[in-house]
Backbone of each chain as ProteinMPNN parsed JSONL, in Angstrom:
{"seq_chain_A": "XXXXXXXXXXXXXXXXXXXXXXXXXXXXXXXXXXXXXXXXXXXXXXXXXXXXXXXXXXXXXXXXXXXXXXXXXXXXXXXXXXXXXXXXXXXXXXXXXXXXXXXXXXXXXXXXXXX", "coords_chain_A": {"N_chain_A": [[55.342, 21.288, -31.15], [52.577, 23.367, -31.865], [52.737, 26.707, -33.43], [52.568, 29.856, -32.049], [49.982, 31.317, -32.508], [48.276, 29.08, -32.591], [47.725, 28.582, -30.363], [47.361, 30.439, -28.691], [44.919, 31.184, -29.348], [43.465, 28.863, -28.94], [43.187, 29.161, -26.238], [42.122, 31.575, -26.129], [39.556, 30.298, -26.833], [38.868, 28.901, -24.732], [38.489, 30.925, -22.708], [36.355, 32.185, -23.825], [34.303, 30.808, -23.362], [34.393, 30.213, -20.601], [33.39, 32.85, -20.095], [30.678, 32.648, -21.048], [29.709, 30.73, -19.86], [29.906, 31.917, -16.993], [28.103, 33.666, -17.32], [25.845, 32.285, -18.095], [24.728, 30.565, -16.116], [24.405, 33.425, -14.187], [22.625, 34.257, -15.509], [20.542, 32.372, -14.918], [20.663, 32.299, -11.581], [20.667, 34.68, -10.568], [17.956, 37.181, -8.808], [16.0, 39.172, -10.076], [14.43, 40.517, -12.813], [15.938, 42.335, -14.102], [18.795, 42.171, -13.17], [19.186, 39.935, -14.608], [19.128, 40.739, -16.838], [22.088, 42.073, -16.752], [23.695, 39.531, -16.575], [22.856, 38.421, -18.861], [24.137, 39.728, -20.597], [27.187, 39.519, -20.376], [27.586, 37.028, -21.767], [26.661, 37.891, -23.961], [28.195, 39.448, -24.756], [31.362, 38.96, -23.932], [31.8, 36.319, -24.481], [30.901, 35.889, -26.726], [32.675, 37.487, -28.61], [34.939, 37.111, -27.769], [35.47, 34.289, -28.628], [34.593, 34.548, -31.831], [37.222, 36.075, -31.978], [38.976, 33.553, -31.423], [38.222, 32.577, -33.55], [39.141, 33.657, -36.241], [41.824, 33.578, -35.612], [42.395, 31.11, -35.638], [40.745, 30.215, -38.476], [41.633, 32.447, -40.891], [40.989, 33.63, -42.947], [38.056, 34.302, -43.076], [38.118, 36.711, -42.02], [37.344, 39.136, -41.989], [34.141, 38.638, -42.075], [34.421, 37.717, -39.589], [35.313, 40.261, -38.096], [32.881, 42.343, -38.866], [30.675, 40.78, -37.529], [31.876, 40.635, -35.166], [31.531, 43.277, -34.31], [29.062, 44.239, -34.976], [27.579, 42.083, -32.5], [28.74, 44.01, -30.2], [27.664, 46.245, -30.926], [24.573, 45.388, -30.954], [24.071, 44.15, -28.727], [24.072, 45.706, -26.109], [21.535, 47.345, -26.821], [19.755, 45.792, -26.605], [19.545, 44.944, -24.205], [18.617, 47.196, -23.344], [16.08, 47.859, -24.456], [14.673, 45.456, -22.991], [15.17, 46.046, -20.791], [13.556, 48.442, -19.963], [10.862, 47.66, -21.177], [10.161, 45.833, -19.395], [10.379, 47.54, -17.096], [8.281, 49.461, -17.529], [6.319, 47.455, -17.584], [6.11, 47.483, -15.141], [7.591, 45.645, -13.183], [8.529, 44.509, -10.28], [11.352, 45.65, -8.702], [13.966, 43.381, -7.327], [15.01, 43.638, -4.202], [15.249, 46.685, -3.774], [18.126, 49.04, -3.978], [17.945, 52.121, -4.804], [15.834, 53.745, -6.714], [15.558, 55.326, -9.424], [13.845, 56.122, -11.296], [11.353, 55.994, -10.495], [8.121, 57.206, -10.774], [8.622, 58.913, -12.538], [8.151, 57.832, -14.745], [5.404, 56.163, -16.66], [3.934, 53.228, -14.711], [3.073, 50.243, -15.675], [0.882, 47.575, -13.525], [2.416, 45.229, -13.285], [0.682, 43.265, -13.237], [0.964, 40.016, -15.438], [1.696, 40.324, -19.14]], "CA_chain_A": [[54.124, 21.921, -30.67], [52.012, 24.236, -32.917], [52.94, 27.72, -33.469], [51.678, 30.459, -31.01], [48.541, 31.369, -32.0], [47.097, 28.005, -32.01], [47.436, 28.172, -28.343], [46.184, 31.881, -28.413], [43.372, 30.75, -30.406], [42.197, 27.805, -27.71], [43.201, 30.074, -25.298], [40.784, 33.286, -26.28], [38.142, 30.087, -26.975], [38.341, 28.269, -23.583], [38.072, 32.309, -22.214], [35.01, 32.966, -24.136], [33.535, 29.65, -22.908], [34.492, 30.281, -19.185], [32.306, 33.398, -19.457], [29.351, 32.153, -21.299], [29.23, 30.04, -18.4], [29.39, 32.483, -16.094], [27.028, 34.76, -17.734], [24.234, 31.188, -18.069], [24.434, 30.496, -14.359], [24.406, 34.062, -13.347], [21.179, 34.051, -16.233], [19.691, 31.166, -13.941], [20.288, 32.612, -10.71], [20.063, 35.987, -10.397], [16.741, 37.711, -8.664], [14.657, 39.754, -10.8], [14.768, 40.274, -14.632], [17.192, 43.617, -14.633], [19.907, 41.52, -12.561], [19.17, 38.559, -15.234], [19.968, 40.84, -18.296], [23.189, 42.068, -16.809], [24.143, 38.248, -16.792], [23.574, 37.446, -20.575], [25.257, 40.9, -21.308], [28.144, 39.235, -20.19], [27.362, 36.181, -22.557], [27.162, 37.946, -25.555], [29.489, 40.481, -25.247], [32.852, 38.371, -23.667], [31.529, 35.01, -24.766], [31.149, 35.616, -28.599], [33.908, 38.29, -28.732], [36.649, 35.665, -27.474], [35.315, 32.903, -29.904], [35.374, 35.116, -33.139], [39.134, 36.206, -32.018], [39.785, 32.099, -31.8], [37.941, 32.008, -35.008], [39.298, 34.678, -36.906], [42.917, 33.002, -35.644], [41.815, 29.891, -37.072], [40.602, 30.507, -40.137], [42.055, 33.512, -41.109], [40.097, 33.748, -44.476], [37.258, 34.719, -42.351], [38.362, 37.858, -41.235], [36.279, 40.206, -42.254], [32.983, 38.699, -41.651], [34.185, 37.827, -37.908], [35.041, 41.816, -37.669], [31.644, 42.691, -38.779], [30.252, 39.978, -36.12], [32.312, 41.837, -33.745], [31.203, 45.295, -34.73], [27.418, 43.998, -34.443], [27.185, 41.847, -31.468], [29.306, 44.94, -29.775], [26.494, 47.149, -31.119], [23.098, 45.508, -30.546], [23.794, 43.93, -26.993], [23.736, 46.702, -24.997], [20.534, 48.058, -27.151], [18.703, 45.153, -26.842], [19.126, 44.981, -22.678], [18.0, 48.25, -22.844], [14.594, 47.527, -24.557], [14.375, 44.663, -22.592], [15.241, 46.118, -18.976], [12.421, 49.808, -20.385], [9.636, 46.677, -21.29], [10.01, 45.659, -17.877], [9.998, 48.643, -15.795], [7.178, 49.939, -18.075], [4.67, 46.927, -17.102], [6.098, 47.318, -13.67], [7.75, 44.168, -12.619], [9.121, 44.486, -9.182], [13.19, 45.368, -8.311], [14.314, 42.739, -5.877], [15.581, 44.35, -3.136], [16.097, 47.725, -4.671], [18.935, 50.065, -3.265], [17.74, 53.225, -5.497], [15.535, 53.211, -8.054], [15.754, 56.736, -9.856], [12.766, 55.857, -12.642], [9.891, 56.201, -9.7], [7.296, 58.567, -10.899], [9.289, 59.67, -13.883], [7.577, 56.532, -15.939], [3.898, 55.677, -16.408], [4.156, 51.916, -15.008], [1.522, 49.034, -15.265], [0.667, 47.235, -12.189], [3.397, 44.117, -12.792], [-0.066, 41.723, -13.773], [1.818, 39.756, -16.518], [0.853, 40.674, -20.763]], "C_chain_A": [[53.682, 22.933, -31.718], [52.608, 25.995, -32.591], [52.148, 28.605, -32.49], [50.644, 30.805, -31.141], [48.018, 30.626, -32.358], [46.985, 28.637, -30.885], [47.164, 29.725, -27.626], [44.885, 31.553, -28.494], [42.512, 29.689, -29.452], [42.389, 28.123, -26.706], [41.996, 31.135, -24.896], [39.097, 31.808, -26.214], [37.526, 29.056, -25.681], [37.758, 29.572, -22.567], [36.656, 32.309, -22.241], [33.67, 31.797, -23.954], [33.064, 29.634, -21.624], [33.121, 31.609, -19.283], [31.34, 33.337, -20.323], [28.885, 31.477, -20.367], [28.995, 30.93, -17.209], [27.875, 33.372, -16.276], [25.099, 33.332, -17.585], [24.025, 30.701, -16.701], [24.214, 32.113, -13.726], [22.878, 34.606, -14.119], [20.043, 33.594, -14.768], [19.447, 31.856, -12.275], [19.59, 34.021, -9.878], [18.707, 36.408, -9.878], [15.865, 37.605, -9.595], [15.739, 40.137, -12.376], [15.861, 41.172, -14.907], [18.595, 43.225, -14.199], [20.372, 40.487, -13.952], [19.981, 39.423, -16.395], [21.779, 41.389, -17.862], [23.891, 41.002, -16.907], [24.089, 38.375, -18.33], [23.776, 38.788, -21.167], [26.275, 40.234, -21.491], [28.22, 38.036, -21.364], [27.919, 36.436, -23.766], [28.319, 39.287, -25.939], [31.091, 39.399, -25.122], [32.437, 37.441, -24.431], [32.123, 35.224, -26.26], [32.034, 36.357, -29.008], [35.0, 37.035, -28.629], [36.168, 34.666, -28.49], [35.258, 33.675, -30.832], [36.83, 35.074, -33.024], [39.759, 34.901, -32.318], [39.334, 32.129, -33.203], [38.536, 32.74, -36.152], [40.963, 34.192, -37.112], [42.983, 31.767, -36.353], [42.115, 30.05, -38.305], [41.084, 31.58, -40.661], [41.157, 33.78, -42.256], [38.55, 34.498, -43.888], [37.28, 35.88, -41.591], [37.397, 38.762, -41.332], [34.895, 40.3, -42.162], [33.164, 38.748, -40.28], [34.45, 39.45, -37.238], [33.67, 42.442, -37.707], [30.88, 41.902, -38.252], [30.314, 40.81, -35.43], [31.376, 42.706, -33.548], [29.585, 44.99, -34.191], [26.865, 43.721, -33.436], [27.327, 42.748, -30.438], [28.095, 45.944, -29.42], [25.181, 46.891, -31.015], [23.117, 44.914, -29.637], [23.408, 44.991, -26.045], [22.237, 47.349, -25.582], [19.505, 47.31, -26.825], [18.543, 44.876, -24.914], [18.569, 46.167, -22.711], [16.642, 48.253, -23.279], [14.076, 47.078, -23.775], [13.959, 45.332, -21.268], [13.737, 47.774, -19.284], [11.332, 48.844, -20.476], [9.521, 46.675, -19.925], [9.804, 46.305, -17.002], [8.524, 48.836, -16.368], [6.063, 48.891, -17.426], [5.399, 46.79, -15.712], [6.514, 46.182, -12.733], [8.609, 44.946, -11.475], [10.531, 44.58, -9.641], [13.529, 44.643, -6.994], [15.119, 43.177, -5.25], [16.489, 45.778, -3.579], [16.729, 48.5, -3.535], [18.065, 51.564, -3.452], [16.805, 52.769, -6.751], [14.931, 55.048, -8.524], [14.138, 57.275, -10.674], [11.654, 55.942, -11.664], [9.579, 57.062, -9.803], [7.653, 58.957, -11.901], [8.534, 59.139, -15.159], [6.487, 56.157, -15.612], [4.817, 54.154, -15.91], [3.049, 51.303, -14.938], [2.052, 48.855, -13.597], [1.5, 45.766, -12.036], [2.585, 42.887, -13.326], [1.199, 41.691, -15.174], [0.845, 39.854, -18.249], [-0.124, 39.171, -20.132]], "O_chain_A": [[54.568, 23.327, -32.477], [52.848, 26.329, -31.431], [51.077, 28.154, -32.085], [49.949, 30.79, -30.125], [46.898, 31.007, -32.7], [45.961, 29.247, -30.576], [46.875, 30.031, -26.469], [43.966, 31.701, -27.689], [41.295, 29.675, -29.267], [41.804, 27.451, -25.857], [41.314, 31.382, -23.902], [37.98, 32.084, -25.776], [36.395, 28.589, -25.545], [36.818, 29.394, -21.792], [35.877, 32.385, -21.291], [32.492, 31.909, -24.294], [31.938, 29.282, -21.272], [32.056, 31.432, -18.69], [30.959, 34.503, -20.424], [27.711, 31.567, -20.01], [28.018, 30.752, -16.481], [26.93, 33.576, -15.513], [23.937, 33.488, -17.208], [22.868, 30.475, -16.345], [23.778, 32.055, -12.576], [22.072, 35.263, -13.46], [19.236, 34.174, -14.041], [18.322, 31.935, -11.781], [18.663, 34.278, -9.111], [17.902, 35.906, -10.662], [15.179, 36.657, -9.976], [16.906, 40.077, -12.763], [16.672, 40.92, -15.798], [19.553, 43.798, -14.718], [21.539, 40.285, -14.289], [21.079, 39.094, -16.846], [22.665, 41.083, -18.659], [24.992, 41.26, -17.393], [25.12, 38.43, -19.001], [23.533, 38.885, -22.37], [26.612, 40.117, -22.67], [29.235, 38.232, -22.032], [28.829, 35.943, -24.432], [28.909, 39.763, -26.909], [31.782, 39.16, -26.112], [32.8, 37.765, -25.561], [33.197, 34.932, -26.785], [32.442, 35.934, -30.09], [35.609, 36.328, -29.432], [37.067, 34.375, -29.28], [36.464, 33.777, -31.06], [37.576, 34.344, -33.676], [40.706, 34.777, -33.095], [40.107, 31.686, -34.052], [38.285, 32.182, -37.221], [41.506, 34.266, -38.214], [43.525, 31.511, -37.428], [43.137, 30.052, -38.992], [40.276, 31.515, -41.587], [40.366, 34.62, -41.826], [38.091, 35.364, -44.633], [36.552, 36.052, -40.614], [36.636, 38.965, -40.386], [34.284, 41.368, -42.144], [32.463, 39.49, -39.591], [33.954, 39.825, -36.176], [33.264, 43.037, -36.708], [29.778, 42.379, -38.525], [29.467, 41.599, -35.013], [30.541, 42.766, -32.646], [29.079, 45.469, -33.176], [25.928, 44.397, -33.011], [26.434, 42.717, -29.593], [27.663, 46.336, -28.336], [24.423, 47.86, -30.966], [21.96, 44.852, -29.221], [22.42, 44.959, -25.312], [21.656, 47.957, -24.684], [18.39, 47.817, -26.703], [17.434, 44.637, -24.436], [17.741, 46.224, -21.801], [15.867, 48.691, -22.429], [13.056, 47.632, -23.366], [12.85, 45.272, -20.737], [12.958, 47.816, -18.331], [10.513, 49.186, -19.623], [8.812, 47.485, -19.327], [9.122, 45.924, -16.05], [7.592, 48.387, -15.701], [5.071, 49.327, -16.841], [5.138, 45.724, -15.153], [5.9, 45.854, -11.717], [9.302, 45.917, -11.778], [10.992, 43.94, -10.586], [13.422, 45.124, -5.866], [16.241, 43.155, -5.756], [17.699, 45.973, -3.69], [16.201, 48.667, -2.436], [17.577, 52.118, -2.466], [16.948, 51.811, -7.51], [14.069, 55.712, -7.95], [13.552, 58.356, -10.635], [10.633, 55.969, -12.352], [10.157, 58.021, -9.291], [6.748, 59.596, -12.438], [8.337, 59.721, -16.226], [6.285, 55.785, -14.456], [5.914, 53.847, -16.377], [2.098, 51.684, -14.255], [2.869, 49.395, -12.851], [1.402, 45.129, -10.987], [3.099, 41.846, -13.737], [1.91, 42.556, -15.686], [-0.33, 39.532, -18.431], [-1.049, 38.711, -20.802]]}, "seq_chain_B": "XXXXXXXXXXXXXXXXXXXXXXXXXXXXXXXXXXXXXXXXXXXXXXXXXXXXXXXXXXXXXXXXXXXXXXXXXXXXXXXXXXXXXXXXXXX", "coords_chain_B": {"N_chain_B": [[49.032, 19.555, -33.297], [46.986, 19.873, -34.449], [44.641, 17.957, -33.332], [44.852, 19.421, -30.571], [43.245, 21.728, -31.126], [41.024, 20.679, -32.572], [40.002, 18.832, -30.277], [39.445, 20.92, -28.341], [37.944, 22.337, -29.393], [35.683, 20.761, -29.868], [34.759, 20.199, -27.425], [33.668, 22.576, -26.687], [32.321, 23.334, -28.151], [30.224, 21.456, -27.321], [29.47, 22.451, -24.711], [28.419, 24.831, -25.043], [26.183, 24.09, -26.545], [24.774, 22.483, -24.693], [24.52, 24.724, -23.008], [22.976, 26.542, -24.313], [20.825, 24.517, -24.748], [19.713, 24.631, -21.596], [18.907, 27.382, -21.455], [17.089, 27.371, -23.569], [15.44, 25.78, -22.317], [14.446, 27.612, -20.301], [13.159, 29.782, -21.894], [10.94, 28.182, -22.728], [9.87, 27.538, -19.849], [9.802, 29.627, -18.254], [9.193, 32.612, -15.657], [7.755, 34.91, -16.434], [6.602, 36.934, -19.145], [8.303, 38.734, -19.876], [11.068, 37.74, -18.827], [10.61, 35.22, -20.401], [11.606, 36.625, -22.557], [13.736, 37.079, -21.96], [15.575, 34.737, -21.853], [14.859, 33.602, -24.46], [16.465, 36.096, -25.645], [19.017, 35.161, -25.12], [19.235, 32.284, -25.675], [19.146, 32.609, -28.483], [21.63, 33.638, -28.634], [23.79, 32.118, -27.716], [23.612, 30.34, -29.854], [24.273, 31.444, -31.375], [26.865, 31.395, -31.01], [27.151, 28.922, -30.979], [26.981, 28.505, -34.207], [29.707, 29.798, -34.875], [31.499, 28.264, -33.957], [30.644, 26.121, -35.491], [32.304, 27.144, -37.592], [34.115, 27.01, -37.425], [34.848, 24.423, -36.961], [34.28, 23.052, -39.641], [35.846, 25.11, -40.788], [34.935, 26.561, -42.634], [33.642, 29.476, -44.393], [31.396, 30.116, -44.756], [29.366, 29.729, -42.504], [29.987, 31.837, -40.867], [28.435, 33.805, -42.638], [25.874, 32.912, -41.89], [25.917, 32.895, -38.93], [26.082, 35.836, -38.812], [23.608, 36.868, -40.376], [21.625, 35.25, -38.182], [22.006, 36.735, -35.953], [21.628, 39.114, -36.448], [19.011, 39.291, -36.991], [17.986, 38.015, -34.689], [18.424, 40.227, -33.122], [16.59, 42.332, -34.368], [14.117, 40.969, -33.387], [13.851, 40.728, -31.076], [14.052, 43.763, -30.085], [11.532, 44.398, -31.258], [9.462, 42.483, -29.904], [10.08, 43.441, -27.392], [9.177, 45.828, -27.095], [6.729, 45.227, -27.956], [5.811, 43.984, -25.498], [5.643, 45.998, -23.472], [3.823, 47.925, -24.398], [1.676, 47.034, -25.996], [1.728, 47.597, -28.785], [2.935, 47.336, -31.242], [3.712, 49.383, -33.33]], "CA_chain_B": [[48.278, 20.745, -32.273], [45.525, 19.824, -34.962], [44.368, 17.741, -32.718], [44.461, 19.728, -29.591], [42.36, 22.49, -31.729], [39.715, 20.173, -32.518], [39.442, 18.476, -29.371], [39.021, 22.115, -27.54], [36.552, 22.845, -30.422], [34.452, 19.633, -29.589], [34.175, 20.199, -26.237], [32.911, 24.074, -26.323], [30.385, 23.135, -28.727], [29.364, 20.581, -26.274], [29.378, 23.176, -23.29], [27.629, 25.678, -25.813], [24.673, 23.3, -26.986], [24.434, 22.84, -23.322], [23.752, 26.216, -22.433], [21.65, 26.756, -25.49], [19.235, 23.95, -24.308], [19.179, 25.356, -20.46], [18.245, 28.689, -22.101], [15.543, 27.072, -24.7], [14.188, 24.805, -21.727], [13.631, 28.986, -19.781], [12.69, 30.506, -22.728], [9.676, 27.29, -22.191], [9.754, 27.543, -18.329], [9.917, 31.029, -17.538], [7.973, 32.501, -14.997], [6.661, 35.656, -16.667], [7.149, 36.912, -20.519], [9.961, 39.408, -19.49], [12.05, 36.658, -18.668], [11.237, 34.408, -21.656], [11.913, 36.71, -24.112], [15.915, 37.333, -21.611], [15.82, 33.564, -21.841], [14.973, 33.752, -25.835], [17.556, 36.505, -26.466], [20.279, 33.981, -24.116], [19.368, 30.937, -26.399], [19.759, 32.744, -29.823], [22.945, 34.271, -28.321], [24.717, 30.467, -27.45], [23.113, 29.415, -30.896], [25.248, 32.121, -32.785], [28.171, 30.687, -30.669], [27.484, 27.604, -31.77], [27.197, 28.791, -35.239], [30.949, 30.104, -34.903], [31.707, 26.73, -33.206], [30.758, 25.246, -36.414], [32.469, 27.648, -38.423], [35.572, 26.769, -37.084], [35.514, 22.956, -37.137], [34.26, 23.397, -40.964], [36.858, 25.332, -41.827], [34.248, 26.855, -43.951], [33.49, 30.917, -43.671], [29.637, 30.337, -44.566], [28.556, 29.399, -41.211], [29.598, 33.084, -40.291], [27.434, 34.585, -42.487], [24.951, 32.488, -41.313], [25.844, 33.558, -37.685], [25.691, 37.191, -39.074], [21.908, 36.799, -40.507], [21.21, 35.113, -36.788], [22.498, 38.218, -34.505], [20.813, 40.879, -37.165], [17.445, 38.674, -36.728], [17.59, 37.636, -33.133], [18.237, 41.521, -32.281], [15.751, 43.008, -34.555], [13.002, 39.963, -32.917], [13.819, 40.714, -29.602], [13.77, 44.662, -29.67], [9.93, 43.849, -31.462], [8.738, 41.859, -28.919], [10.045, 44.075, -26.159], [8.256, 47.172, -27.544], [5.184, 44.503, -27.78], [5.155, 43.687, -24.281], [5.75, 47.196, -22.792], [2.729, 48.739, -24.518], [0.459, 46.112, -27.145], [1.09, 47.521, -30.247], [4.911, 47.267, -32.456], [4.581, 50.67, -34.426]], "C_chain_B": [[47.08, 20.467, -33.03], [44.43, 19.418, -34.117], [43.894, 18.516, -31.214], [42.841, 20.876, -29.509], [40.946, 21.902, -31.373], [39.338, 19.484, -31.188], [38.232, 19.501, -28.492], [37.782, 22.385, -28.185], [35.474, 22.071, -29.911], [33.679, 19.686, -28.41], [33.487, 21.375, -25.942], [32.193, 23.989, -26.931], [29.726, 22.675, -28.085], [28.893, 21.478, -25.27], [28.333, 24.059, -24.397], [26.25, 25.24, -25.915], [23.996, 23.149, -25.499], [23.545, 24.044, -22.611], [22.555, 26.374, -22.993], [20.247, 25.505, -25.524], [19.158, 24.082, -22.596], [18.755, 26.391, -21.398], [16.797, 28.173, -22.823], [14.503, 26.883, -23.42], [13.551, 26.561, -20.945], [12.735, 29.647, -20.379], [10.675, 29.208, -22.689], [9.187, 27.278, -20.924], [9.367, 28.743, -17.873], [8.667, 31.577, -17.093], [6.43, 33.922, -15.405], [6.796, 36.134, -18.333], [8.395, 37.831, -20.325], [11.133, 38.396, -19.753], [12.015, 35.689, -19.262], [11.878, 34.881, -22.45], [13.142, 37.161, -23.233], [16.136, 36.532, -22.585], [15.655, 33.194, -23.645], [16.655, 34.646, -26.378], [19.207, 35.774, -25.882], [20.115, 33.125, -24.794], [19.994, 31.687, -27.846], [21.639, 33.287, -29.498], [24.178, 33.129, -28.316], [24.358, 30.205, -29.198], [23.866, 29.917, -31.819], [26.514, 31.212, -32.412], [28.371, 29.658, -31.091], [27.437, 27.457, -33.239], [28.884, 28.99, -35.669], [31.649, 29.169, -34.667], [32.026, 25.723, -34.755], [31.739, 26.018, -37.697], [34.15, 27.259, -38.533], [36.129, 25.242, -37.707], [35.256, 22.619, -38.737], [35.226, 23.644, -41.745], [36.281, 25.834, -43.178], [33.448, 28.513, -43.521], [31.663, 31.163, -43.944], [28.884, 30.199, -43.601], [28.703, 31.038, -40.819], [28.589, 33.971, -41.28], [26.034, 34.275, -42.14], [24.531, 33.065, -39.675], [25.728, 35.716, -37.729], [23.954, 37.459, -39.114], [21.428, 36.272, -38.881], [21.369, 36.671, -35.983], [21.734, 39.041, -35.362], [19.118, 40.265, -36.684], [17.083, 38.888, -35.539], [17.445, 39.464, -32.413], [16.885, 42.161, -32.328], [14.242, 41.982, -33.886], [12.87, 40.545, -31.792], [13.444, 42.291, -28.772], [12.07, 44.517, -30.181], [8.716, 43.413, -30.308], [8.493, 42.823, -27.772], [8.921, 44.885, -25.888], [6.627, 46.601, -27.617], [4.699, 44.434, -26.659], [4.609, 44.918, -23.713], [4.609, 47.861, -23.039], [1.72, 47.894, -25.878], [0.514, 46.995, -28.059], [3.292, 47.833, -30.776], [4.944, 48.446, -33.183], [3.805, 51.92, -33.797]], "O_chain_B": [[46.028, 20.746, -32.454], [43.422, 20.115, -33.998], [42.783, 18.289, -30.734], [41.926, 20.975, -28.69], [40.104, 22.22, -30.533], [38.132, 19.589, -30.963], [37.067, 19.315, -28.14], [36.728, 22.626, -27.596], [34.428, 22.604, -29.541], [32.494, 19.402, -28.238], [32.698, 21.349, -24.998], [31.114, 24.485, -26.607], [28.582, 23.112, -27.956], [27.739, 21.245, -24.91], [27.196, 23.59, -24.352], [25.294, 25.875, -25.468], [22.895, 23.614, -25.206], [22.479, 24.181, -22.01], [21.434, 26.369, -22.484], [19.149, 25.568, -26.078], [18.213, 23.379, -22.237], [18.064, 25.922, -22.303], [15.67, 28.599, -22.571], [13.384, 27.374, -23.276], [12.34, 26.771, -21.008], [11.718, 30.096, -19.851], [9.537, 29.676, -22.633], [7.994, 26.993, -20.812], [8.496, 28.787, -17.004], [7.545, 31.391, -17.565], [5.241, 34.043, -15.111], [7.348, 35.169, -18.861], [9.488, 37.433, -20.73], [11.903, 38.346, -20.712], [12.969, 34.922, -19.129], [12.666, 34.241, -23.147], [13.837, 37.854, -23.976], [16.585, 36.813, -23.696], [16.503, 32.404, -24.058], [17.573, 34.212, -27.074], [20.306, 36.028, -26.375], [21.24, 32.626, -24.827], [21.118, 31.407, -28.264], [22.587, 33.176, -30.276], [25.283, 33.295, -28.834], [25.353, 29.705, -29.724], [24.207, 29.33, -32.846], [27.089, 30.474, -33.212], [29.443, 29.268, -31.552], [27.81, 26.37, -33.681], [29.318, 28.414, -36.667], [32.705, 29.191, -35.299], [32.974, 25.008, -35.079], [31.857, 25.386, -38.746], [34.994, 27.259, -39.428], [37.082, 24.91, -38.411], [36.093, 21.84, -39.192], [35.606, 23.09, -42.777], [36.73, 25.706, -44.317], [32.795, 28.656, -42.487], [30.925, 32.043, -43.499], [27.698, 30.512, -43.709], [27.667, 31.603, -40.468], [27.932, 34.848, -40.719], [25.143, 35.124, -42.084], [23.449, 33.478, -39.26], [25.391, 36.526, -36.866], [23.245, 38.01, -38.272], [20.739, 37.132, -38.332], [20.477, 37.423, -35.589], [21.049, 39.839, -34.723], [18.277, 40.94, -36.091], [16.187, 39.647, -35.172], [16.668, 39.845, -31.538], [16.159, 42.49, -31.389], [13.188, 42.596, -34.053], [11.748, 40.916, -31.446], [12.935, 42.426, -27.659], [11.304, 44.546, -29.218], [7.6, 43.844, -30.02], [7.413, 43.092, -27.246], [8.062, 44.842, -25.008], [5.61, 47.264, -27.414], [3.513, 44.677, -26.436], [3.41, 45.043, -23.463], [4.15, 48.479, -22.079], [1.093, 48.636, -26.634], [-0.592, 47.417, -28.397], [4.339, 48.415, -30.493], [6.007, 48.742, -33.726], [4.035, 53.058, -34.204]]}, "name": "protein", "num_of_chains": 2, "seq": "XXXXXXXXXXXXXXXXXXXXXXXXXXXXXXXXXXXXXXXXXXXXXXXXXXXXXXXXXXXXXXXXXXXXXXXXXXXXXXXXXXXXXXXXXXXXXXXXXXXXXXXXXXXXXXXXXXXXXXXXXXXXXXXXXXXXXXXXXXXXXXXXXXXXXXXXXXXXXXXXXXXXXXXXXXXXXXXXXXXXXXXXXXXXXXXXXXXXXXXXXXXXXX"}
């Protein structure tokens, strides 16, 4: 049988498969758009994290670009839901079935018509 | 185990490309622009994966900087747009 981290390595990349999947069905189903981006958070943060680690086990020679992968996807996921989910409040799209919503009144919003 | 590698490999590209054409067909479907440009930054996101996908079964470390130039692009596109929708003008 192959040494152990093969079977780390298709281990971390059946992981980072399982939650790309979760993250593209919970994309699909989810409500409203601020539910949707917490789904493909999950995508690109677990997803492509666990597949560098297989890839990085892999190939080893590749180390250093799949760290600065890391380091990046790490660093502009969470920035880029946050544009995304500020666009959205800003033209006013509805929260489906909001608990709390803190941002009422605090933020000019449009009226939700779409650009 | 070479084998088991590449099999596993074959099949998460498959599940990957998958995703990454549900996502495209939203990023075409979607019901308002909010939610194309999720459904945009969810396709380029599978598309890096499948960049890494290929980087693997290659055996060749240029696909990652290829998947590097993708994620620096797809981010700086996607915060662009946002800032487009939210108020019509980018600067």
């Amino acid at each position: 049988m192959g040494n152990i981290l093969d079977i780390i390595a298709v281990l971390f990349m059946v992981i980072g498969t399982l939650f790309s999947l979760i993250g593209v069905i919970g994309y699909i189903r989810m409500p409203d758009v601020y539910t949707r981006l917490h789904a493909t958070g999950k995508v690109s943060v677990f997803g492509i994290v666990f597949l560098l680690i297989a890839a990085i086990i892999l190939s080893p020679l590749s180390l250093w670009k799949g760290l600065v992968l890391i380091f990046f996807v790490l660093l502009a996921s969470p920035s880029v839901a946050h544009s995304i989910a500020s666009a959205a409040y800003r033209i006013g799209l509805p929260l489906a079935h909001p608990a709390r919503d803190d941002l009422r009144g605090k933020m000019e919003q449009g009226d939700g018509r779409d650009v | 185990m070479e084998s088991i590698i590449n099999i596993t490999t074959w099949i998460v590209l498959a599940a990957h490309l998958l995703m990454a054409l549900v996502a495209a067909w939203r990023v075409w479907r979607g019901e308002n622009s909010i939610a194309r440009l999720t459904a945009l930054d969810l396709a380029s996101t599978l598309t890096l994966a499948v960049l890494i996908l290929i980087s693997i079964l290659e055996q060749n470390s240029i696909f990652m900087d290829a998947a590097i130039a993708l994620a620096a692009l797809s981010y700086l596109s996607t915060v662009a747009l946002a800032k487009f929708i939210s108020d019509q003008k980018v600067f």
